[in-house]
Legacy VTK file of the C-alpha trace (Angstrom):
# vtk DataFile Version 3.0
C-alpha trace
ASCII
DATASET POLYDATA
POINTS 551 float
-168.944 27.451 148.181
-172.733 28.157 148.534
-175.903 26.839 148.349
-176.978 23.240 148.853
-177.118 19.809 147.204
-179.935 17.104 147.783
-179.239 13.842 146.667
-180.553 10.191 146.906
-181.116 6.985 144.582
-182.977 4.335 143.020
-184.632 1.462 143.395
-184.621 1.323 147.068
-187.950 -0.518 147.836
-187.807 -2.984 145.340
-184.092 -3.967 145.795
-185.312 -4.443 149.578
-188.449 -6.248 148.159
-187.241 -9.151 146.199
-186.057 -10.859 149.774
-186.256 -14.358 150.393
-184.892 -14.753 153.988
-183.734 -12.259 156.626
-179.940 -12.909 155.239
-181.219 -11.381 152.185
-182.505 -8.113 153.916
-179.897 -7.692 156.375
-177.431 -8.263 152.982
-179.915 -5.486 151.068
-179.723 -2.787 154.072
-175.961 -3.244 154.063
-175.582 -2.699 150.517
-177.697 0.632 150.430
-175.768 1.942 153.666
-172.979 1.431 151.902
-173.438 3.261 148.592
-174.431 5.861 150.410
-171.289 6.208 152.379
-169.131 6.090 149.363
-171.248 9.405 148.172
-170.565 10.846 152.061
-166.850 9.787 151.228
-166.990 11.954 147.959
-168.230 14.823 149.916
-164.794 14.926 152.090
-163.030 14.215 149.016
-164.180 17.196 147.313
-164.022 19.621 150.839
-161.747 22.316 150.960
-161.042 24.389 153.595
-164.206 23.323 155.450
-166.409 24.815 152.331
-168.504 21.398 151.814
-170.152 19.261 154.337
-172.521 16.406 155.028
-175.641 18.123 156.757
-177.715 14.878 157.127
-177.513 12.422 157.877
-175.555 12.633 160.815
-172.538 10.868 161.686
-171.926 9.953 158.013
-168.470 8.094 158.513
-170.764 5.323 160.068
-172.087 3.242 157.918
-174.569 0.714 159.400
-177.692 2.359 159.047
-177.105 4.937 157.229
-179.956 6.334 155.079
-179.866 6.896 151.400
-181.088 10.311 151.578
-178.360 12.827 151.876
-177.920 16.715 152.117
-175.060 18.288 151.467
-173.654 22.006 152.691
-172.281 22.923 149.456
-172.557 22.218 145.404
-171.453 18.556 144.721
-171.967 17.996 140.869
-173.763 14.973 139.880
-171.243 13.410 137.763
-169.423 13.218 141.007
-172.170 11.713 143.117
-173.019 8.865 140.368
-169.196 8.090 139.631
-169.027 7.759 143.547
-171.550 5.365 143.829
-171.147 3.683 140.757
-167.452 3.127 142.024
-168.469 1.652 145.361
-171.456 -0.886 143.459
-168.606 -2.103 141.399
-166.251 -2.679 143.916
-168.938 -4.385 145.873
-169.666 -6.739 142.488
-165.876 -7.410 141.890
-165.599 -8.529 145.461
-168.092 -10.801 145.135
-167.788 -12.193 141.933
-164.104 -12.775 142.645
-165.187 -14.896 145.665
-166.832 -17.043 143.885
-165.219 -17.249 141.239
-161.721 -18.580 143.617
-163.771 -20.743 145.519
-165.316 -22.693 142.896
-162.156 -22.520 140.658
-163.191 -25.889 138.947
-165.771 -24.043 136.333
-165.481 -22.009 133.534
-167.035 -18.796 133.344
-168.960 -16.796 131.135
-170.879 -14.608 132.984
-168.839 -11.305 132.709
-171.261 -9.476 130.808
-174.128 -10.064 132.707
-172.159 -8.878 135.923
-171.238 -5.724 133.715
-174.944 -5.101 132.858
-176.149 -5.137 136.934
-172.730 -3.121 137.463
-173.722 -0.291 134.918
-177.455 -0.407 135.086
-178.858 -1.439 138.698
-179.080 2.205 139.801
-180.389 5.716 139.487
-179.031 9.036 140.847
-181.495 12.135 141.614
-179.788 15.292 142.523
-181.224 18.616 143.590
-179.607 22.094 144.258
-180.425 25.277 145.413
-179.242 28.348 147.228
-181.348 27.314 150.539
-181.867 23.389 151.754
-185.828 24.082 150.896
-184.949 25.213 147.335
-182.793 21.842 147.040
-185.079 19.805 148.327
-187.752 21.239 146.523
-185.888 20.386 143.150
-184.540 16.520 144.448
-188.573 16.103 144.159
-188.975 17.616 141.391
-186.383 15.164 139.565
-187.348 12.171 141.058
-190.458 12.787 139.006
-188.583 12.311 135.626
-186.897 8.361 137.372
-186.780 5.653 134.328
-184.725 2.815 135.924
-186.423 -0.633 135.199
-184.539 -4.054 135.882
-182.790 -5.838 132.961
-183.613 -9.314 131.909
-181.691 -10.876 128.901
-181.778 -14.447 129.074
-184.882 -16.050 128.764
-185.294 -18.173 132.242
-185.394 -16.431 135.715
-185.070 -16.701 139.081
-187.198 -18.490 141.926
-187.979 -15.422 143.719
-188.256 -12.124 140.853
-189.884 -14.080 137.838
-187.713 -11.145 136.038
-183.879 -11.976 136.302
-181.651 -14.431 134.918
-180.418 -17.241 137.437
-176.706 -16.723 138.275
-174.167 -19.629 137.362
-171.166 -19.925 135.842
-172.362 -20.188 131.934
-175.103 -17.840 132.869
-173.133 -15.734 129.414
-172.539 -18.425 127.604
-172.307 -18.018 123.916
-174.025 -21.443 122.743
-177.100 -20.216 124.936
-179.295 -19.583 122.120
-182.480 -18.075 123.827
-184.569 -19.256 120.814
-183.307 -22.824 121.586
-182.381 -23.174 125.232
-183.524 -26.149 127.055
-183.244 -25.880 130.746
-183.685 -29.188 131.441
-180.254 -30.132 130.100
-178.455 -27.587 131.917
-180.345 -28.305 135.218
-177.631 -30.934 136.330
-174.912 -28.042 136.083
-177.042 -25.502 137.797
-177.766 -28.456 140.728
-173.766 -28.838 141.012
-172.837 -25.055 140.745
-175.579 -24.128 143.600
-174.397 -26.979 145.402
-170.872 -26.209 145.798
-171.543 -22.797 145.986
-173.771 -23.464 149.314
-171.447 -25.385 150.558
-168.274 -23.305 149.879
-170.427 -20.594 151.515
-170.624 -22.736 155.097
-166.597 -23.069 154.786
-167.120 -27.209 153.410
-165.533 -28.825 150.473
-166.947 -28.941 146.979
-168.528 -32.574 147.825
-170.048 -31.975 151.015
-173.523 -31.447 151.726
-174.300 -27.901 152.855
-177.128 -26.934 155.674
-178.132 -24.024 153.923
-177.110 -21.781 156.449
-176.051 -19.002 153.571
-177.790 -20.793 150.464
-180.385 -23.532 150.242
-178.864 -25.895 146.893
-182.274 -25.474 145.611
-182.486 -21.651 145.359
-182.169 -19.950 142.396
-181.448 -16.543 142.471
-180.108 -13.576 140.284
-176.506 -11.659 140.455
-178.284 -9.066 142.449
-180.232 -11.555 144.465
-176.442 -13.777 145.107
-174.749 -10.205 146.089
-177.022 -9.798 148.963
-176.754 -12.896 150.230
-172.704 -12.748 149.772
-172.170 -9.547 151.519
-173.464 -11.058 155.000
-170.106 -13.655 154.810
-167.307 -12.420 156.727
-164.336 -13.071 154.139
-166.215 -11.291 151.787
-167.372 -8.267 154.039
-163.775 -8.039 154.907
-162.663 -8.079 150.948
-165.274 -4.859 150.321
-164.022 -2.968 152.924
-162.573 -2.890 156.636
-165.292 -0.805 158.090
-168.055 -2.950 155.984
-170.490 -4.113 158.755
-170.569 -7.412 159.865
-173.227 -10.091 161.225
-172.863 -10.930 165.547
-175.232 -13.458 165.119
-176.390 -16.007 162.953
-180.032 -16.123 161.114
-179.856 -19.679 161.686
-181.639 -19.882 164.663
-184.977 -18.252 163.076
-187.047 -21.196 162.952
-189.800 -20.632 160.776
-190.948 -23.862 158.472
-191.390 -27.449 159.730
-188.446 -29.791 159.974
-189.470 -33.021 158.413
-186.358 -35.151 159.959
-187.251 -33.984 163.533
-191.068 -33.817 162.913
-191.360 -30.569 164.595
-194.330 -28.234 162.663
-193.923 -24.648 161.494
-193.670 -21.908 164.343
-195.336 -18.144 164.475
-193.505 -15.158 164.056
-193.732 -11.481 164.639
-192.496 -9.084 162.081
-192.456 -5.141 163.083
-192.168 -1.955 160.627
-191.836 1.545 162.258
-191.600 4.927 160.672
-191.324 8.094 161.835
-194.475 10.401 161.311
-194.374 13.176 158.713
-190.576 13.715 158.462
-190.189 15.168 155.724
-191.969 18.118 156.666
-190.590 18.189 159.736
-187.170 18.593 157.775
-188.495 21.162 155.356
-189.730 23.071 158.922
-186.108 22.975 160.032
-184.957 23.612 156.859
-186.864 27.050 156.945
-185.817 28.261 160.501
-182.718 29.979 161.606
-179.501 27.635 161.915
-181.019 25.252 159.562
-177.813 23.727 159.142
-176.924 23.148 162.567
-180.888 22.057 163.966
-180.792 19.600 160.661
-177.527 18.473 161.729
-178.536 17.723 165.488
-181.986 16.411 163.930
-180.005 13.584 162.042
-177.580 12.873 164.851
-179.817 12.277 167.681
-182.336 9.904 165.041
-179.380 8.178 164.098
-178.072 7.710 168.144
-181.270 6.820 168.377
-181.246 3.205 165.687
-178.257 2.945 167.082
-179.346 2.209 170.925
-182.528 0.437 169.717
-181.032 -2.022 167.991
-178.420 -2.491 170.736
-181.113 -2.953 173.464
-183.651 -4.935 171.878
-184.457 -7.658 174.189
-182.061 -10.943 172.426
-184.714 -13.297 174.024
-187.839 -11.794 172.347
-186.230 -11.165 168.419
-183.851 -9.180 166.623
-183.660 -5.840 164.720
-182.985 -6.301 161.150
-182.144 -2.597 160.262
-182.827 0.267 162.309
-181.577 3.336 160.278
-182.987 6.193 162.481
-186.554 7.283 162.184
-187.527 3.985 159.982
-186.716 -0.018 161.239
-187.497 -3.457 160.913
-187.206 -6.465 163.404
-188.427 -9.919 163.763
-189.586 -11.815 166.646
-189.410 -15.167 167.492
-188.543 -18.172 169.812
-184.869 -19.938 168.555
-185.840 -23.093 171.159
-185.072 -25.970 168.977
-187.465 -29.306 168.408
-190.438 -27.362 169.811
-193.688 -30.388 169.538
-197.448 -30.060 170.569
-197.982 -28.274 174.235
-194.453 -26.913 174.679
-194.258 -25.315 171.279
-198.276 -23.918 171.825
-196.889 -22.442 175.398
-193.621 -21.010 173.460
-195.883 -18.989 171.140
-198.403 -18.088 173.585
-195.573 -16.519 175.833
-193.489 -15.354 172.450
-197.232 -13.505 172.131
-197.352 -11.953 175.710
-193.693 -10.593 175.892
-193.934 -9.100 171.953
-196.833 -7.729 173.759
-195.376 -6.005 176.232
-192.492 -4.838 174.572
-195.263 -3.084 171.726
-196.702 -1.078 174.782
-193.265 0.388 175.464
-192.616 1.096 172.189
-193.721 5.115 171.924
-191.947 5.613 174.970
-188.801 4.378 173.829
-189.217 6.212 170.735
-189.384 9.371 173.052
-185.931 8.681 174.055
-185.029 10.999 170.816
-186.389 14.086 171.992
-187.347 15.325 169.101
-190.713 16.106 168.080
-192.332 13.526 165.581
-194.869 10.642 166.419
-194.120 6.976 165.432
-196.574 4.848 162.892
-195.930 0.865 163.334
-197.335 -2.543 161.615
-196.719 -5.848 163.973
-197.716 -8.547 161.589
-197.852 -12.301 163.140
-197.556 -14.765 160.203
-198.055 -18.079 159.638
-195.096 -20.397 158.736
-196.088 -20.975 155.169
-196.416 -17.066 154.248
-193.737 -16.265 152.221
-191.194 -13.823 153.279
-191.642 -11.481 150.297
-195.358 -11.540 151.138
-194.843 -10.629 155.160
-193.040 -7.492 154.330
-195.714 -6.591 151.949
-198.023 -6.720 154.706
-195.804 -5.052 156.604
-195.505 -1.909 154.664
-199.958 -2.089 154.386
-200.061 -2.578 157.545
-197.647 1.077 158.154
-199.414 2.566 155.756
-202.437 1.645 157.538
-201.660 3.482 160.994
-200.552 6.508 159.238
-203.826 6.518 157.197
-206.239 6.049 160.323
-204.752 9.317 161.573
-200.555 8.309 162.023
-199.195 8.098 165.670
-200.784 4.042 166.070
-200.161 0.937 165.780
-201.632 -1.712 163.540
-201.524 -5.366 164.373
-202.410 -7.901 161.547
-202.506 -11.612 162.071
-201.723 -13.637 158.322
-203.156 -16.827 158.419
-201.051 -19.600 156.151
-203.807 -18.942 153.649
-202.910 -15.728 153.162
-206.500 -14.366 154.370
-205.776 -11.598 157.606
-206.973 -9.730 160.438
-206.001 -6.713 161.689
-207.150 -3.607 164.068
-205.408 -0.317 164.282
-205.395 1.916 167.320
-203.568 5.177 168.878
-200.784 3.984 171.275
-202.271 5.154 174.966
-205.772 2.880 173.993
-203.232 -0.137 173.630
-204.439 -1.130 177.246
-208.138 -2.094 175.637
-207.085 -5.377 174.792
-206.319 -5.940 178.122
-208.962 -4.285 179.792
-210.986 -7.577 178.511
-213.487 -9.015 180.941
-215.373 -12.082 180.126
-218.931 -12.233 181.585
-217.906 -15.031 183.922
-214.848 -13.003 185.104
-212.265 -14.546 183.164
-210.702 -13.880 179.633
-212.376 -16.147 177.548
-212.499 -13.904 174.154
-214.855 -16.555 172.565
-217.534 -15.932 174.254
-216.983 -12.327 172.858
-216.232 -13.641 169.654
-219.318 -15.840 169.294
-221.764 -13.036 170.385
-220.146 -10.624 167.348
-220.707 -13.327 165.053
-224.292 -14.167 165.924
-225.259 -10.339 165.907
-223.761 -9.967 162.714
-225.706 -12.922 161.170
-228.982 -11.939 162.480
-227.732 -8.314 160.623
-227.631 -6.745 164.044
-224.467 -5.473 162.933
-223.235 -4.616 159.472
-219.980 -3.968 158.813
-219.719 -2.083 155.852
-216.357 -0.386 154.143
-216.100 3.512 155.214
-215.150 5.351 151.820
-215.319 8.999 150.972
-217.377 7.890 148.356
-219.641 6.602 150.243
-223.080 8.080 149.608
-223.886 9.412 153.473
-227.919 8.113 152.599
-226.862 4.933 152.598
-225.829 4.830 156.454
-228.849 6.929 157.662
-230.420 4.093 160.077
-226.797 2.682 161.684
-226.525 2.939 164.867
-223.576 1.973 167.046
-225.601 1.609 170.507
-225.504 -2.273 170.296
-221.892 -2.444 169.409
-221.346 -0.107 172.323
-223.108 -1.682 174.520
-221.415 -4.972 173.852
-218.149 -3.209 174.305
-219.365 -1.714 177.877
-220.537 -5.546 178.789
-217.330 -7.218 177.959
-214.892 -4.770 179.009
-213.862 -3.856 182.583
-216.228 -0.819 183.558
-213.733 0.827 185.634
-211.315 1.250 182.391
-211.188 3.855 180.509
-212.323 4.414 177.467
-215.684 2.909 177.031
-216.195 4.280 180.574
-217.397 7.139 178.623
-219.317 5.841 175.931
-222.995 5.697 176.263
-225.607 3.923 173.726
-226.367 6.662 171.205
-223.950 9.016 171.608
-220.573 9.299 170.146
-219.281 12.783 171.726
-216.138 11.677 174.195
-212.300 11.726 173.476
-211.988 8.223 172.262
-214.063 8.846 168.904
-212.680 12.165 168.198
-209.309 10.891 168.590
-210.195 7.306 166.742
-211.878 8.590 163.974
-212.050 12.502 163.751
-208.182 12.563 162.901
-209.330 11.876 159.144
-212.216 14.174 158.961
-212.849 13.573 155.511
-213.288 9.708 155.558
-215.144 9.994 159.056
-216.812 13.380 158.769
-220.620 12.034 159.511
-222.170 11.264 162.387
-223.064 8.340 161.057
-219.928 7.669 159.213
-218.700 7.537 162.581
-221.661 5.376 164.137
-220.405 3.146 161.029
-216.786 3.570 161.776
-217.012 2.454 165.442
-218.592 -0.522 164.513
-216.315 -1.398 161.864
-213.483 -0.414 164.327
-214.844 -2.458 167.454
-215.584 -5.755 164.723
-211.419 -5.472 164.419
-210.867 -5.375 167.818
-212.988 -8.280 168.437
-211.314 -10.700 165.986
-207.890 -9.553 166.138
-208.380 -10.294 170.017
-209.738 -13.379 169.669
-206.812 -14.847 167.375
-204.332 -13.112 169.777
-205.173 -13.434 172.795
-207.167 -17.191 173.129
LINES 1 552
551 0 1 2 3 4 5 6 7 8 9 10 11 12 13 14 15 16 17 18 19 20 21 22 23 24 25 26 27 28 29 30 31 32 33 34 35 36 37 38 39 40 41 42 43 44 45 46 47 48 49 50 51 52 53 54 55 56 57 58 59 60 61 62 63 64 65 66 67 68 69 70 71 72 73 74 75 76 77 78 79 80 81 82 83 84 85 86 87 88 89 90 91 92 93 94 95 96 97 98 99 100 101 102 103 104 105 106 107 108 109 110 111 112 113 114 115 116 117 118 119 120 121 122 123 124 125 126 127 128 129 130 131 132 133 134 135 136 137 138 139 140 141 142 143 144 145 146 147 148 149 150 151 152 153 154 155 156 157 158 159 160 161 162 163 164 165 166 167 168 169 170 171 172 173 174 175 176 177 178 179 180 181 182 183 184 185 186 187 188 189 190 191 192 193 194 195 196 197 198 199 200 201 202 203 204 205 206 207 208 209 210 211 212 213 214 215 216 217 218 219 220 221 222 223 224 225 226 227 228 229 230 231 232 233 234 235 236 237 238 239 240 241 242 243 244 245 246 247 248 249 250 251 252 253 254 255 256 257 258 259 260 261 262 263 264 265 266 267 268 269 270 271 272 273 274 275 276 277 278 279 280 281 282 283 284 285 286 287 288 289 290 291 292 293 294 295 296 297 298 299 300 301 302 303 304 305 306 307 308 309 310 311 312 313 314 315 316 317 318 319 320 321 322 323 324 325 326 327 328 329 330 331 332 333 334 335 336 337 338 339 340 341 342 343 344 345 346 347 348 349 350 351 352 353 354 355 356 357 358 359 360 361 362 363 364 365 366 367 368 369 370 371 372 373 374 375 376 377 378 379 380 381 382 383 384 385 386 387 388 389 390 391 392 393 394 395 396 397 398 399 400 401 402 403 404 405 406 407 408 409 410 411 412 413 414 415 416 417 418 419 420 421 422 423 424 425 426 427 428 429 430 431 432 433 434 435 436 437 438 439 440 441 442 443 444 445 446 447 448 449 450 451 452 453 454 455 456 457 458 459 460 461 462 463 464 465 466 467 468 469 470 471 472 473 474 475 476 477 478 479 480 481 482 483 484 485 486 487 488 489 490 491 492 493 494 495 496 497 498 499 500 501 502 503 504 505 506 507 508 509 510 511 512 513 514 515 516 517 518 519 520 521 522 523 524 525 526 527 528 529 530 531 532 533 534 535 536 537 538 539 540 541 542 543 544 545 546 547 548 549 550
């Protein structure tokens, strides 16, 4: 059989999105892992005589991590690919559903439809062939193009977290629930009971106990597809979808985030990273157009995938955890699990959590090395406040990602999200890392206030103007800025026997460190004194982000 399939589907993002706690993402990358291996699955299914074959990703009969984008050696009909994955979603539902519905067998249900409708509608399949892997994944693009999936809401109130879909509970389908003359307010003791023997059937309790929350707080409301994430992280019910369905080794319980009013202890810090690999897709298309495509896409997959696989297992257990690592893209949270943390011991705990994250960040491009394969690595750290929302952190996340791969890719970007929501952040290539540390306060120490306060009073005597760098930014407009008092801030404050503002002297902008900072995107830093502009802008970042991470 010749030629090639490309195949992958939809929503991805948003069903990873709408998450509430790390349960709920670990739950979400579990799902998508596993509808793709039920379309890897199909491909053996359909192979005969060694004429069809899964190309990438590699080592598809694993299916923790496994990404949702798939190639196949061969011509694998669509019908076949959607009834594949449309067979595993519903098997996944049933599973679920069934759970519940044995576990709390003292309701009545009416909520079969409303299953049915997430069952047939929740995803979309985009296929792609052609005679070489370019051609087919030339035309997956082009398909993906022409995607019209949109979420379904038919019952008037919705969940706590979406604001789109209909709270699950048993008379979610009820016939007497007249949209036009629904009153939540008398059904609000039934939802209270179902959610709270459902949380507490969840921790393995009876029906009258009072759950911990450990799976489900009572006073969540969520939607079917909101409850199915949340249910796949339970052992019985991992073990009803299927025997190779991935389970949890350790508990999200000990990810202290908000304060704890019975033990008085406040809110705690946490780190949250994002990591993608740096234009992949084009590296794949290169592959794709060499000699042995099939076999360098092959090895390609495999050694990104053996790669996820070894991060996640040596990721320091004292520093965090990795939530999903699928290969050239992860996610991972870091934190301290000490319990009853109060005033100078909970203020040392962050400071330290701060130093090792730290640390561990400056090793990071090394250990994503370990793949030998030739792509750079964009990452966002975000440290957020206890009272940001978890929807909202991986939002900033993702910006932050986006931002390092804007500013040129191969960097990092670290943002700090206050409890207000207001930020700071500073993006840098990975070997200039070391200029945070290479901080010298005037008296000899590390105070970064002193620093901070100097910035601050430059900038209000309009020393220094930080202004946005745009394309559209009319180039007359930043004909007087100079960066020689910014630089020679940075050559007071930081050591002088450090590279790089060992190299930079007032007026001139003509060493490594600017070509590399802000050359890399030629059109948004093109003029001299776009980049007299840019440096400013650039060292203003590394000032506050410093000052809030480091004091």
């Amino acid at each position: 059989m010749s030629g090639y399939t490309a195949t992958t589907f939809a929503p991805v993002q948003g069903f990873i999105e709408k998450s509430r706690k790390l349960r709920d993402l670990y739950g979400a990358s579990l799902i998508l892992s596993y509808l793709s291996r039920q379309i890897t699955n199909a491909v053996e299914t359909q192979n005969t005589g060694q004429s069809m074959s899964v190309i990438c990703p590699g080592d598809p009969n694993s299916t923790k991590g496994l990404p949702n984008r798939i190639l196949i050696q061969g011509k694998l009909s669509e019908d076949t690919i959607r009834q594949a994955l449309f067979n595993g979603w519903s098997h996944l539902l049933r599973e679920c559903r069934g759970w519940v519905e044995g576990k709390l067998s003292n309701h009545d249900y009416h909520w079969t439809r409303e299953w049915t409708l997430w069952q047939n509608h929740s995803w979309e399949v985009f296929c792609g062939w052609g005679e070489s892997i370019p051609e087919a994944m030339y035309d997956l693009e082009r398909r993906k193009l022409g995607r019209d999936w949109s979420a379904v809401n038919w019952i008037g109130e919705s969940s706590s977290l979406s604001g789109t879909d209909a709270i699950a509970w048993n008379e979610l389908g009820s016939s007497y629930r007249n949209p036009k003359e629904l009153r939540y307010s008398q059904e609000k003791e039934k939802i209270d009971r179902f959610y709270q023997q459902l949380a507490a059937v969840l921790e393995g309790k009876g029906l009258d106990d009072i759950p911990e929350g450990k799976f489900l707080d009572p006073s969540e409301r969520v939607s079917i597809p909101e409850l199915v994430k949340r249910l796949v992280t339970h052992p019985q019910i991992a073990r009803r979808i299927s025997d190779d369905f991935p389970q949890l080794d350790r508990s999200f319980s000990d990810v202290i985030r908000r304060p704890n009013p019975e033990t008085q202890t406040p809110g705690r810090w946490t780190g949250w990273f994002m990591g993608d690999g740096d234009k992949v897709g084009d590296h794949l298309k290169q592959l794709g157009d060499g000699d042995n495509a099939d076999r360098t896409l092959k090895e390609f997959s495999e050694a990104m995938r053996n790669w996820g696989k070894q991060f996640e297992q040596d990721f320091p257990r004292d520093l965090g955890r990795v939530i999903y690592a699928g290969g050239d893209d992860f996610l991972g949270v870091v934190y301290d699990s000490t319990p009853d943390l109060t005033g100078e011991a909970l203020q040392d705990s962050t400071q330290c959590l701060k130093v090792n994250s730290w640390n561990w960040l400056q090793q990071l491009r090394e250990k994503w090395q370990d793949h030998g394969q030739d792509i750079n690595l964009s990452v966002g750290f975000v440290w957020a406040g206890h009272s940001v929302p978890q929807r909202d952190i991986l939002q900033h996340c993702r910006e932050a990602e986006r931002r390092s791969k804007n500013r040129g890719r191969d960097r990092l970007t670290l943002r700090v999200v206050f409890n207000s929501g207001q930020f700071v952040q500073w993006t840098c290539p990975w070997h200039y890392l070391s200029i945070l540390d290479c901080y010298c306060d005037r008296d000899g120490g590390q105070n970064w206030g002193h620093l901070y306060n100097d910035m601050a009073q430059l900038k209000a005597r309009h020393a220094l103007e930080i202004v946005p760098i745009s394309e559209e930014l009319d180039a007359e407009s930043l004909v007087n800025v100079d960066a020689s008092i910014a630089m020679a801030i940075a050559n007071i404050y930081f050591q002088p026997n450090r590279e790089p503002f060992t190299q930079i002297e007032p007026g001139t902008l003509g060493n490594h460190l600017f070509r590399e900072l802000f050359e890399a995107n030629s059109s948004e830093y093109g003029d001299r004194h776009h980049l007299h502009q840019a440096f400013i802008n650039w060292f203003d970042e590394l000032v506050s982000l410093g000052w809030y991470l480091k004091h």
